[in-house]
C-alpha positions as CSV (number, residue, x, y, z in Angstrom):
1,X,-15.1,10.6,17.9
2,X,-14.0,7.8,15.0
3,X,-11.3,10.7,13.9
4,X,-9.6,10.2,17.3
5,X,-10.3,6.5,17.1
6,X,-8.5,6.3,13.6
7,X,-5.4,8.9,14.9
8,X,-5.0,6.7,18.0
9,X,-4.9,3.4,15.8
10,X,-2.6,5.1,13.7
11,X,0.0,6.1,16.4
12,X,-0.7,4.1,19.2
13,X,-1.8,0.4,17.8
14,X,-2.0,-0.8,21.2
15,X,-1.9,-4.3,21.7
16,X,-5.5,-3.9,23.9
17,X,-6.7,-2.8,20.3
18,X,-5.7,-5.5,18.4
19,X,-8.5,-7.4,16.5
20,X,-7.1,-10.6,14.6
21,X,-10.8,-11.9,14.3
22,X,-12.8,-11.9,10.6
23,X,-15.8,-9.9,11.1
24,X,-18.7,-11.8,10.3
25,X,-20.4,-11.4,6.5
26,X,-23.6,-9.8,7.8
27,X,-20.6,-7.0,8.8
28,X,-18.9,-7.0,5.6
29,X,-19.7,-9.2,3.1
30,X,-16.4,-10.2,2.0
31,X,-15.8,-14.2,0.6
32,X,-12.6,-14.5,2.7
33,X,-9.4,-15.4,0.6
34,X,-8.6,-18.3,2.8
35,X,-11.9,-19.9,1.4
36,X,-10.7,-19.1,-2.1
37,X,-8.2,-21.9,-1.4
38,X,-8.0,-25.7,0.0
39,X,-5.4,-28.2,1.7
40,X,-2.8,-28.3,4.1
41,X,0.8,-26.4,3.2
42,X,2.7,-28.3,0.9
43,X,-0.7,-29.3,-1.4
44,X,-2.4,-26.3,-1.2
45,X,-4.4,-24.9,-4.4
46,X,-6.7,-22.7,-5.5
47,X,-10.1,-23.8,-5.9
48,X,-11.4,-19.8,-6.7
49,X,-10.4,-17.3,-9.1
50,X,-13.6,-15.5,-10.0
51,X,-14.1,-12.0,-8.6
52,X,-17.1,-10.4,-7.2
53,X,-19.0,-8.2,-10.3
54,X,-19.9,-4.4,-9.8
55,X,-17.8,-2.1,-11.7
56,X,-17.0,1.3,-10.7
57,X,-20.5,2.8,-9.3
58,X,-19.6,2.5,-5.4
59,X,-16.6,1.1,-5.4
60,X,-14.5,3.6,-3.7
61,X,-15.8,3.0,0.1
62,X,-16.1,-0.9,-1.0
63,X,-11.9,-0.9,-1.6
64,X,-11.7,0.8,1.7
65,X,-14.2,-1.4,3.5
66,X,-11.9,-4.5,1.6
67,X,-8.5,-3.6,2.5
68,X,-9.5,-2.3,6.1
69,X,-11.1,-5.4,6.8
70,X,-7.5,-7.1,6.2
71,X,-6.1,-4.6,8.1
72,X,-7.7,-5.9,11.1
73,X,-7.2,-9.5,10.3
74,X,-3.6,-8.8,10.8
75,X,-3.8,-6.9,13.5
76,X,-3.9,-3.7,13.3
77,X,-0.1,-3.0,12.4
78,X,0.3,0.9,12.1
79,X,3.4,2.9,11.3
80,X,3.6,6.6,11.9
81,X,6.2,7.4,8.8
82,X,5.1,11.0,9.9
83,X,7.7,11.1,12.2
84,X,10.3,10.9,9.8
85,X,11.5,14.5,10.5
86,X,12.6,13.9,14.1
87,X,13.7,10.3,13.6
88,X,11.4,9.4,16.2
89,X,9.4,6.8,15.7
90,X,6.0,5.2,17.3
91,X,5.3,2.9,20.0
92,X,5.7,-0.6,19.2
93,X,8.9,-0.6,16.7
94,X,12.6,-0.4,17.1
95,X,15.2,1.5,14.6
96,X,15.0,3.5,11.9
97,X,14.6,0.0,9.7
98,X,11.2,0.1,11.0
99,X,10.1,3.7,9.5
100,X,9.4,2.2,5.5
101,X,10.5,6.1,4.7
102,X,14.4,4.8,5.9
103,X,14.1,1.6,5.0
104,X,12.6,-1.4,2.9
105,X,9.1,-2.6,4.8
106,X,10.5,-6.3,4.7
107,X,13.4,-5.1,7.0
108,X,11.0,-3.5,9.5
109,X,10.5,-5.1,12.9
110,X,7.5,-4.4,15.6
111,X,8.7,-5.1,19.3
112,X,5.9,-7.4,19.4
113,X,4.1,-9.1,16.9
114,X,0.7,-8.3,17.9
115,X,-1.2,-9.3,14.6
116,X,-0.4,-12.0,12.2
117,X,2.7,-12.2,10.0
118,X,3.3,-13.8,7.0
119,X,5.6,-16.6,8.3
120,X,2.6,-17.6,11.3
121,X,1.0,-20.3,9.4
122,X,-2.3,-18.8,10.3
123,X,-2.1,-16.3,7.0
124,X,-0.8,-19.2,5.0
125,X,-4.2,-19.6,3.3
126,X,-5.2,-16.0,3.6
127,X,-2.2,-15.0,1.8
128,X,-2.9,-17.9,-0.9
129,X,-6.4,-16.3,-1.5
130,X,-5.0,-13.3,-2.8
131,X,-2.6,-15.2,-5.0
132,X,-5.8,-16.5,-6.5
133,X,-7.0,-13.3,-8.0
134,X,-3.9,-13.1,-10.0
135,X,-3.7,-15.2,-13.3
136,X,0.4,-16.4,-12.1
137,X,-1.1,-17.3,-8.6
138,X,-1.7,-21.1,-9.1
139,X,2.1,-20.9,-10.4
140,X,3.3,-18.9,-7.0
141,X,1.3,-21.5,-5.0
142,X,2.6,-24.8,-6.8
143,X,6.2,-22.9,-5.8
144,X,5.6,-21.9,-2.3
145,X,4.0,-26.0,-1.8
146,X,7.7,-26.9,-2.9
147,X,8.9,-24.5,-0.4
148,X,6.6,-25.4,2.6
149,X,7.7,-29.2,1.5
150,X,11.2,-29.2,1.8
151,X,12.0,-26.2,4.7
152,X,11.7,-25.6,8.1
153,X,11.5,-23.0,10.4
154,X,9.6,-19.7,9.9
155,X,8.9,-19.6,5.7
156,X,7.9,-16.4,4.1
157,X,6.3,-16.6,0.3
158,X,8.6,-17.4,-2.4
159,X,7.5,-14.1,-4.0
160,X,6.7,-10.8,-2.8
161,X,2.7,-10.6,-2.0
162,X,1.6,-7.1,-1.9
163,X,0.9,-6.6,-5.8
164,X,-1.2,-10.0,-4.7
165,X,-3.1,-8.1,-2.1
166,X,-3.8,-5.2,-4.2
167,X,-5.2,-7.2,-6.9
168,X,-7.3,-9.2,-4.7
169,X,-8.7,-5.9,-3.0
170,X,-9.8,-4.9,-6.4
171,X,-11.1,-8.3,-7.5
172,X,-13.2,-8.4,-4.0
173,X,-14.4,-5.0,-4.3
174,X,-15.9,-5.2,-7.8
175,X,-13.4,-4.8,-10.5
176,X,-13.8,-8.1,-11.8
177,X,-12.5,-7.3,-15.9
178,X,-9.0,-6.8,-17.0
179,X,-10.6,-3.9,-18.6
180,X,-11.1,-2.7,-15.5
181,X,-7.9,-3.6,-13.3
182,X,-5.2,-5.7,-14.7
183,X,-4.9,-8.3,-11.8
184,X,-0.9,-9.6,-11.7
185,X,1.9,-10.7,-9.8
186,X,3.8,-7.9,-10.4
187,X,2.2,-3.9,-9.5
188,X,3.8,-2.4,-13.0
189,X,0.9,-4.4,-14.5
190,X,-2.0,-2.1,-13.4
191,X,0.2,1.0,-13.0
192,X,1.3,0.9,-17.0
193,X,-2.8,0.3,-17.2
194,X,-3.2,3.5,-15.4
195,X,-0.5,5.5,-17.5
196,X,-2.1,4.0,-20.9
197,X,-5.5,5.3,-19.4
198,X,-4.2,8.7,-18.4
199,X,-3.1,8.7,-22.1
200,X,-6.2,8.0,-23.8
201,X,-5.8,4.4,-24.0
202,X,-7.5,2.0,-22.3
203,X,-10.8,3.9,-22.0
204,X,-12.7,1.6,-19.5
205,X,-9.8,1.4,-17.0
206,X,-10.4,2.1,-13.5
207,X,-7.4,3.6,-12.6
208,X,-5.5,6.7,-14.4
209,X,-2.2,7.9,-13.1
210,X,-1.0,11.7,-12.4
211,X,1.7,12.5,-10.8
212,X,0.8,13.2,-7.1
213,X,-0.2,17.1,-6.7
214,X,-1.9,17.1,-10.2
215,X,-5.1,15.6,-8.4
216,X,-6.6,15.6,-4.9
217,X,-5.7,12.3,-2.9
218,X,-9.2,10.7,-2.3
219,X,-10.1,7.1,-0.7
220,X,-9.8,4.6,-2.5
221,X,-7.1,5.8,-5.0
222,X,-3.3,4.1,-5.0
223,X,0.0,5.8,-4.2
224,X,2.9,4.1,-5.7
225,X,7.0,4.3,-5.5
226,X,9.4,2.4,-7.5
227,X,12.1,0.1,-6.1
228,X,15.8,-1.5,-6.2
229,X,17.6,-0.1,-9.5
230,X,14.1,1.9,-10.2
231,X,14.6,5.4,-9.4
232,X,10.9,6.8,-10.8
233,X,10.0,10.6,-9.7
234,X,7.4,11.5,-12.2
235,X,5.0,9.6,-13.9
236,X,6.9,10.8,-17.1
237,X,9.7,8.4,-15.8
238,X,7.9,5.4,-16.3
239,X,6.3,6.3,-19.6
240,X,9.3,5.1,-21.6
241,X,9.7,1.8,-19.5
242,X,5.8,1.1,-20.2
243,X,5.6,-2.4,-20.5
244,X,9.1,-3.5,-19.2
245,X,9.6,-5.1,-15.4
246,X,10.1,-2.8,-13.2
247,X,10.1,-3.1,-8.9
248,X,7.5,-1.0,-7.6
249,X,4.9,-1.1,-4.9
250,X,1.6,0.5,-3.8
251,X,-0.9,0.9,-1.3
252,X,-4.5,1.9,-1.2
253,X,-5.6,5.5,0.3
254,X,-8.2,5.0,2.8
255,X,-8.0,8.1,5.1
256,X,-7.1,11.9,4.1
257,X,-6.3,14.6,7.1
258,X,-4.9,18.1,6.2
259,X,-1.4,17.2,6.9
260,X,-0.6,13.3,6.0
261,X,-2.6,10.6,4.3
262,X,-2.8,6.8,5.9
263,X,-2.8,3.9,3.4
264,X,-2.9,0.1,3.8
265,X,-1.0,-1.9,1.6
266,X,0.7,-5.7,1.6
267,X,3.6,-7.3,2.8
268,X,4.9,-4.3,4.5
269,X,6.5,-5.4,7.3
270,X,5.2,-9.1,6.5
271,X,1.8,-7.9,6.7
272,X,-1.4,-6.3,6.0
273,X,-0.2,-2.4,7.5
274,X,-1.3,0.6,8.0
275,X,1.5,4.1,7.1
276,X,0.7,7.6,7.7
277,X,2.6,9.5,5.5
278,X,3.0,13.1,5.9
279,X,1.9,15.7,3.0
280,X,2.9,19.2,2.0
281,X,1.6,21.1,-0.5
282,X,2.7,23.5,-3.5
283,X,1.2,26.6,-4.6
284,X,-1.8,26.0,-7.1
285,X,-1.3,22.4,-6.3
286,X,-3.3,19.7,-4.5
287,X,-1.4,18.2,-0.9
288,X,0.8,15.3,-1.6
289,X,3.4,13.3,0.1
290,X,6.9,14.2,1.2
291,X,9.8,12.6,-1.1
292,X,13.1,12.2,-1.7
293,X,13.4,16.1,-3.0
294,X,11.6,17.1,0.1
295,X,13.4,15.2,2.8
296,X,16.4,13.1,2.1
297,X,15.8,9.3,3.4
298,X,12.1,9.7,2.3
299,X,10.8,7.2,-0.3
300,X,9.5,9.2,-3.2
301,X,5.8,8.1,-4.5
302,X,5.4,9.4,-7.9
303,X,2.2,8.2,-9.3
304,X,-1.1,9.3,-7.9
305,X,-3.7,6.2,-9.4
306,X,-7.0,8.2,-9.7
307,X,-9.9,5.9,-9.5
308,X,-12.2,6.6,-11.7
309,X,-15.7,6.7,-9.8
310,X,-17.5,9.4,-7.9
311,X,-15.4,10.9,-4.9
312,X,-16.3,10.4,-1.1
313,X,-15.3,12.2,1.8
314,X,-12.0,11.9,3.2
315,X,-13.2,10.1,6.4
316,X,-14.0,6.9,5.0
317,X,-11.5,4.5,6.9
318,X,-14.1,6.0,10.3
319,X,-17.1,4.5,8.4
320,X,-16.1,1.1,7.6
321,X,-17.3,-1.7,9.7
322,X,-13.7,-2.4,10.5
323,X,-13.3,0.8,12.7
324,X,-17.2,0.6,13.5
325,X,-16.7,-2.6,15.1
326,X,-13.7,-1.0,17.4
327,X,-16.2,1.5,18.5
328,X,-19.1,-0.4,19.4
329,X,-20.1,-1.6,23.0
């Protein structure tokens, strides 16, 4: 019953499904990053920074339950990048600049905005809150006060946010050390993290990186692609660039199915959104997602973040109170 539910989420997103309310904390227990900040647009700052302790005993279904729960806040936004092979793509967007496997998220366009976006002043604060789990957020904020001060019109952020949203997933769901996760601005921060850790460096990291294939895709775990000039396929790519700027983003894993794999990450398509992205599989290796050398257009992901906790199963996006909620009479 919640497979279905998830599958017609994930390639309907109906606007009769559309949930924009916070659930309650007796639901999830999540401080919500709006309260992590204070004052109107133009003198906002952050009045939070500290991050929820735990480590890494649980914390796989807690990064699911986290960034699911944003999900919802946003609406619900869903793209079926699935359909990438017959360049059809799902109700509720237009173009191929809407599939992110074509095209940059940030160019995408829904027919309708059904959710929240980030230029509705409604996510202004909720967008701030995960700038406060970064050590550069008060900086973004001071920047994006200048911007709300002197423009007009829709404004989006001053920087791109999803690197934001990742690192306030993990600060929310536990990871609350550098040690652990390397909060930034920027996702090369954690990922170089991951590759030192994969390296036998950085021995209480949560995160190590393989190359997807090497290691089954679980919940909880983050896929990431480079961007602009970076053309990464291999983790091997990156390993000379460690510690150098380079564009990248990533999402979290939060449902597995024998054919694709649905993450949520930030700011695509100025929001908190859903992908399903289909997988294929190579002999004597584990399922992982189409790329560039599969199916030209395709974005190519090419490091697998393994989290370093106890696995769950691959239904975990059904269990959280997110989808629960949807469900329930």
């Amino acid at each position: 019953m919640r497979a279905a539910l998830i599958l017609f989420l994930a390639l309907a997103a109906t606007p009769a499904t559309a949930q924009v309310d916070r659930l309650p904390r007796e639901a999830l227990d999540v401080i919500p990053p709006e309260s992590r900040v204070e004052g109107r647009p133009g003198a906002m700052r952050i009045v939070e920074a500290r991050c929820r302790p735990g480590g890494l005993p649980g914390v796989r279904q807690r990064i699911v339950d986290v960034a699911a729960g944003e999900w919802g806040v946003f609406g619900f936004q869903t793209v079926d990048a699935t359909q990438i092979q017959r360049r059809v793509l799902p109700d509720g967007v237009v173009g191929d600049a809407a599939n992110p496997q074509l095209a940059a998220p940030r160019q995408a366009r829904p027919l309708s905005r059904v959710g929240r976006w980030e230029s509705d002043p409604a996510t202004y604060a909720i967008v701030a809150g995960y700038w406060s789990a970064t050590p550069d957020g008060p900086d973004v904020v001071a920047r994006q006060n200048r911007q709300w001060g002197e423009g007009e019109g829709e404004l989006n952020w001053v920087e791109p946010w999803s690197a934001a949203f990742i690192s306030w997933t993990m600060c929310e769901s536990g990871l609350d050390t550098p040690a652990l996760f390397r909060r930034d601005i920027s996702h090369r921060v954690y990922v170089d993290q991951a590759i030192r850790a994969a390296d036998g460096g950085e021995p209480g990291a949560a995160y190590e990186a393989h190359d997807p294939g090497e290691r089954p895709l679980l919940p909880g775990d983050l896929l990431c692609n480079s961007r602009g000039r970076w053309r990464y396929e291999t983790v091997a790519d990156r390993r000379p660039d460690v510690g150098e700027y380079a564009g990248m983003h990533c999402d979290v894993v939060v449902r597995t199915f024998d054919d694709r794999v649905a993450v949520i990450g930030g700011n695509v398509i100025q929001g908190v959104t859903l992908t399903l992205i289909p997988l294929t599989r190579e002999d004597g290796r584990h399922p992982r997602p189409v790329g560039a050398g599969d199916l030209a257009g395709a974005r190519t992901l090419f490091a697998h973040l393994v989290l370093r906790s106890d696995p769950i199963p691959g239904d975990a996006l059904d269990r959280t109170p997110t989808v629960r909620a949807l469900s329930a009479p």
